[in-house]
N, C-alpha and C positions, 0 to 999 in steps of 0.2 A: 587478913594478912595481905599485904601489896605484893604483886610476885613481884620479881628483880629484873631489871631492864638486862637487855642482852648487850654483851657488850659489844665495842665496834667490831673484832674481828670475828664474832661468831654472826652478826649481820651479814657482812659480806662471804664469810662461807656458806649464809643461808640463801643471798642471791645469785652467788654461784653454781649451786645447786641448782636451784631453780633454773638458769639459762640452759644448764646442761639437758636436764630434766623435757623442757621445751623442746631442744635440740635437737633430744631423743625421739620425740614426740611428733614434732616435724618430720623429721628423716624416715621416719617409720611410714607416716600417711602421704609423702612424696612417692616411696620407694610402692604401698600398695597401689595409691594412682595410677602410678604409671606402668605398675603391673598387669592391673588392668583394660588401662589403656591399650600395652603391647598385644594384649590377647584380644579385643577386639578390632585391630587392625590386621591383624593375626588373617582374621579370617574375614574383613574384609579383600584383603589380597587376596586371599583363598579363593575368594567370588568372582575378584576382577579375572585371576587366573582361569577358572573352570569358563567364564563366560565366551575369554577370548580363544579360546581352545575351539570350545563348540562353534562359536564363529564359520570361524579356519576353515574346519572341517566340514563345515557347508557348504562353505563354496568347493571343494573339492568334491564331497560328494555329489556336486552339479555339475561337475566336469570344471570347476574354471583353473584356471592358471596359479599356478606356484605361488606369484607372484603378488596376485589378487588377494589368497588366502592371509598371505603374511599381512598384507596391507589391510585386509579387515577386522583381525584379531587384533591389528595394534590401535586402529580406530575402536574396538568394544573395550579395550584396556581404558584406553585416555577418557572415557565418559565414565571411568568409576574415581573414588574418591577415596584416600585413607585420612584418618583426620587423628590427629598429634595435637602437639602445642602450636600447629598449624594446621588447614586443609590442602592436602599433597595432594594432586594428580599422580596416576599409575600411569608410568611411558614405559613402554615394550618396546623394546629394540630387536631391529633384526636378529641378531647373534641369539636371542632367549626365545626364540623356535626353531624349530628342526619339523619336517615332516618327511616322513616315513612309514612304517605300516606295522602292524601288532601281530604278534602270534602270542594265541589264548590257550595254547597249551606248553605255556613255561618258557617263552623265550620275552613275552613283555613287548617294549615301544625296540623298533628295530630297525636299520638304515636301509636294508636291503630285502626285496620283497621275495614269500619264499611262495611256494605254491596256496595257491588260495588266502592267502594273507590282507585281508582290507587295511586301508590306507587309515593313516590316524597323524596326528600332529601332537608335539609335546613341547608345554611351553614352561620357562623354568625362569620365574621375574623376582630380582633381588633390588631390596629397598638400600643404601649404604652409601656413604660421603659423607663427606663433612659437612660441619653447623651452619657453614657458612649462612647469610638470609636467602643466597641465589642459588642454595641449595634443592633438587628437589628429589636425591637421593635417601638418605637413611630418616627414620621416622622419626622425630623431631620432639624430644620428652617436656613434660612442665618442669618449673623450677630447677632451669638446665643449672643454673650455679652450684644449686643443692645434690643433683644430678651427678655434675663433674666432679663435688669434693667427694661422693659416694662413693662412685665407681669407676671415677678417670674418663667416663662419657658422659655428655649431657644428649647422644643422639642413639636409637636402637638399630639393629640389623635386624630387618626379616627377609624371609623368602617363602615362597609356594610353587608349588607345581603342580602340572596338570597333563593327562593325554586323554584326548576323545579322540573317538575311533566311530569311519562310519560303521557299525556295527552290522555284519552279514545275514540276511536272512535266509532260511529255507522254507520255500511256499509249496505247498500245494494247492491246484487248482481242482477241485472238488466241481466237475462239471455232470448235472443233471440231465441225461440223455433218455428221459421218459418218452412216450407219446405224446403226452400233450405239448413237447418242444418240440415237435416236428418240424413246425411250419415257422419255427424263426429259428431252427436250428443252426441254420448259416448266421444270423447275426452272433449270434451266441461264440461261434468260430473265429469270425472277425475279432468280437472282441478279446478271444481269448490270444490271438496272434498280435492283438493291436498292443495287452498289455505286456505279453512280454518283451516285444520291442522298445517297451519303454524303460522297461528294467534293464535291459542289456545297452539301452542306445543312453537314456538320458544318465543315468547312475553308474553307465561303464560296464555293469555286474560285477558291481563291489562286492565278491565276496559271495553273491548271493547265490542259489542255487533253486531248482524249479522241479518239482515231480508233479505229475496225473495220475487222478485218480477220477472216475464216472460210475454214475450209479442208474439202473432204473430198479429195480426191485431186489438185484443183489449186487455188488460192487465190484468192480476190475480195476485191478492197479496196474494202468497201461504204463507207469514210469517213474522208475524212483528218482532220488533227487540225484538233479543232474548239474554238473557247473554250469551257470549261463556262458563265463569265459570260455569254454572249450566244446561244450554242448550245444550250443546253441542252436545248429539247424537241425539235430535231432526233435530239440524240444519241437519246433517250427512244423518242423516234418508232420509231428503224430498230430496236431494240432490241426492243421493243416491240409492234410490229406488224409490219414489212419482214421480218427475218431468219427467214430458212429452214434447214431440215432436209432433206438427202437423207431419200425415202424408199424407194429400194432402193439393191442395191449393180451393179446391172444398169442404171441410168440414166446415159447419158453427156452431159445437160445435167437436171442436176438441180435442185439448191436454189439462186436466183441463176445460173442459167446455168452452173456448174460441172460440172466431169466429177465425178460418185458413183464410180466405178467404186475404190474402196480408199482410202486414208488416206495425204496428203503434207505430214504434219505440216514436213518441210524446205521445202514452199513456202508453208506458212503465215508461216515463220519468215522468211525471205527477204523476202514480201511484204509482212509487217511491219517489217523493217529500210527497204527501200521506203518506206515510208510514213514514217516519222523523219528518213533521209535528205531527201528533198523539201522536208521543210517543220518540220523540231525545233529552235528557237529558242535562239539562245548562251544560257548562262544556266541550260538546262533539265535536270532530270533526267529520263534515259528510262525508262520502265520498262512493258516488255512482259509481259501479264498471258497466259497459256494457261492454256486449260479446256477438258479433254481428257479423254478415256475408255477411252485403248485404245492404240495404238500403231502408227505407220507400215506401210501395207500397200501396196504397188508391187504390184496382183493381175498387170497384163500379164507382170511376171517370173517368173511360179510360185513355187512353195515349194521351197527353205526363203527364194529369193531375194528374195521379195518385202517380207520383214520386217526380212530381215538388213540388207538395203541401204537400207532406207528408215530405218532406224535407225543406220546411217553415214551418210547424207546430214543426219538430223537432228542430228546432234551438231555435225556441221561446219556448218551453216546456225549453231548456237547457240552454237558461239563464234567464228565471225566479227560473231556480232549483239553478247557480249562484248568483241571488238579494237575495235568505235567506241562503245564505251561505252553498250551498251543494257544495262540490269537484270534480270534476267527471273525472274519467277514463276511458278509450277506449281502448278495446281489441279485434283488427278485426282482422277475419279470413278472408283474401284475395284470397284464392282458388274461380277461376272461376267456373261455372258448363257446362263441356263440351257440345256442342251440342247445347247449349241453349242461346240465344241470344236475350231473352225477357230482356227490357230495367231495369224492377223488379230485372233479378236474376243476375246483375250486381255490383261487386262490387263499392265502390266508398270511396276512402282514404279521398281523402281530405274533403270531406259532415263529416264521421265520425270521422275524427282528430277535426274539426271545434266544435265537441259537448263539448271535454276537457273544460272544466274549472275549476277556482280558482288553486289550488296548482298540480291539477288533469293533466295527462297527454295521449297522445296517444299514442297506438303503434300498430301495425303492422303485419301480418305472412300470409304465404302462405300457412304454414304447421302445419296440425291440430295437431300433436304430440307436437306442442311449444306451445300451449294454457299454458300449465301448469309454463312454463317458463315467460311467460309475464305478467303472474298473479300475479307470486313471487314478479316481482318486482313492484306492487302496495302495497305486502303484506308488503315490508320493508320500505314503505315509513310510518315514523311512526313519528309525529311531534314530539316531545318536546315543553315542555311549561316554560316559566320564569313567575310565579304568583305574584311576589313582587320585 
């Protein structure tokens, strides 16, 4: 049997159909394109924003000028890219930063600086204008014709924002005042006056805040955390002039009142978590600074017990100081002491590299005159923070 031809007008209702059908079809995989599209420019922007934030806020946290900060944040904007139905540069205008300072306990990005408050920048960059070609406002869709009978735009609106914030630390300096640092003790002083003059001089004391803590065989907490901005010749002071040196290993109230009798580098560590615990403000980064010479000696246990176990005590002291978030650095002074070949006045790299943790790292020296140098570079590890 022949089927029966269709006739003219049910043809052209069937290519009707059809076009509509297309149309449908079209519009649909326009409309996910460039849904797509919006959400990865989305967060491209999101990039450019967080980048030129953190910028900013480096120079500031280096002391530089208002000025500068804005001007380098909008240079890290302009070398990113959002890409449309064209590739748009990201231009930051002055008016879309603001710098000012955070408070982390519920007041957010803020104009006006309250006590202890670190400085932060917040930049808030919106893509939008017209289609024009010389446009290089709103992001710029495919199939703008398609676009504009959809939704009455062929161009999208985004925006992002951002605040970094120099992020405040609280340090303690965990200084090892055994015997066997007797005779570079003064370098050890230097550098501990050298580092915090740089934390107060080059970073302003953003925020930051500084306690001591010293150990020879049991720990003294000569100073809780103190503002660098208002404390500052206290810190200097005990540093300074106050801090002591065991000078034998036969004194049981030694340097501060401390038992001399061996090396408890695990209650220095303890006593220093003590001290963050008490008083480390939400917000803050910890980070625990040791300057050390030698290695755990429990002398009332004899040998080999006295080193073994004091070097199991200190590792677990130094990652429970890691499980609440303290950072810890190492600063050992690897000078042997001639003569002397008691298993105690032994250096040992790798026991006190092993104490480093979280962002915290170790380093190294034979030579007491670099104490100051290897300080420095704890003192410039300065986090940044992305709040939003």
């Amino acid at each position: 049997m022949v089927p029966k031809p269709l006739a003219r007008h049910e043809r052209g209702n069937a290519l009707v159909m059809t076009i509509f059908a297309l149309f449908a079809l079209v519009s649909i995989a326009t409309l996910v394109v460039n849904q797509i599209l919006i959400y990865e420019a989305q967060a491209k922007l999101q990039n450019a924003a967080d980048a030129a934030a953190l910028a900013g806020i480096s120079v500031i946290r280096d002391g530089g000028d208002p000025a500068l900060a804005i001007e380098r944040a909008r240079a890290v904007g302009r070398a990113h890219h959002v890409r449309g139905a064209a590739v748009q540069d990201v231009e930051i205008i002055d008016s879309d930063i603001e710098i000012g300072w955070y408070e982390f306990d519920g007041g957010g990005f803020v104009l006006e600086a309250g006590p202890e408050t670190p400085p932060a920048l917040r930049i808030g960059i919106t893509m939008e204008g017209d289609a024009s070609p010389n446009s290089t406002g709103a992001l710029r869709l495919f199939f703008s014709g398609i676009m504009q009978s959809l939704t009455g735009s062929s161009v999208a609106r985004i925006t992002s924002d951002a605040v970094a914030v120099a992020r405040p630390r609280d340090f303690v300096i965990l200084q090892d005042v055994t015997y066997s640092f007797v005779e570079e003790f003064e370098y050890a002083r230097d550098a501990g006056l050298a580092f915090v003059e740089l934390l107060a001089n080059s970073y302003g004391g953003l925020g930051d805040r500084v306690g001591i803590v010293t150990f020879a065989r049991q720990a003294y907490k000569a100073l809780d955390l103190t503002p660098l901005a208002s404390g500052y010749e206290e810190i200097i002071d005990y540093l300074g002039n106050e801090m002591e040196v065991c000078q034998s290993t036969s004194n049981e109230s030694g340097a501060n009142g401390i038992d001399c009798r061996g090396s408890g580098t695990a209650a220095g560590i303890d006593a220093a978590t003590e001290v963050f615990e008490e008083s480390s403000s939400r917000g803050t980064d910890r980070v625990l600074v040791l300057v050390t010479d030698g290695r755990p000696c429990h002398l009332e246990l004899g040998l080999p017990e006295a080193v073994e176990t004091g070097e199991t005590l200190a590792l677990d002291a130094a990652q429970s100081a890691a499980d609440v978030g303290i950072n810890i650095f190492v600063v050992e002074l690897t000078e042997p002491t001639p003569g002397n070949t008691h298993p105690c006045m032994q250096p040992n790299s790798d026991f006190n590299l092993a104490l480093a943790g979280g962002y915290g790292f170790g380093v190294t020296t034979d030579d007491p005159t670099e104490l100051e140098e290897k300080l420095a570079k704890v003192a410039k590890k300065l986090p940044m923070r992305l709040v939003n």
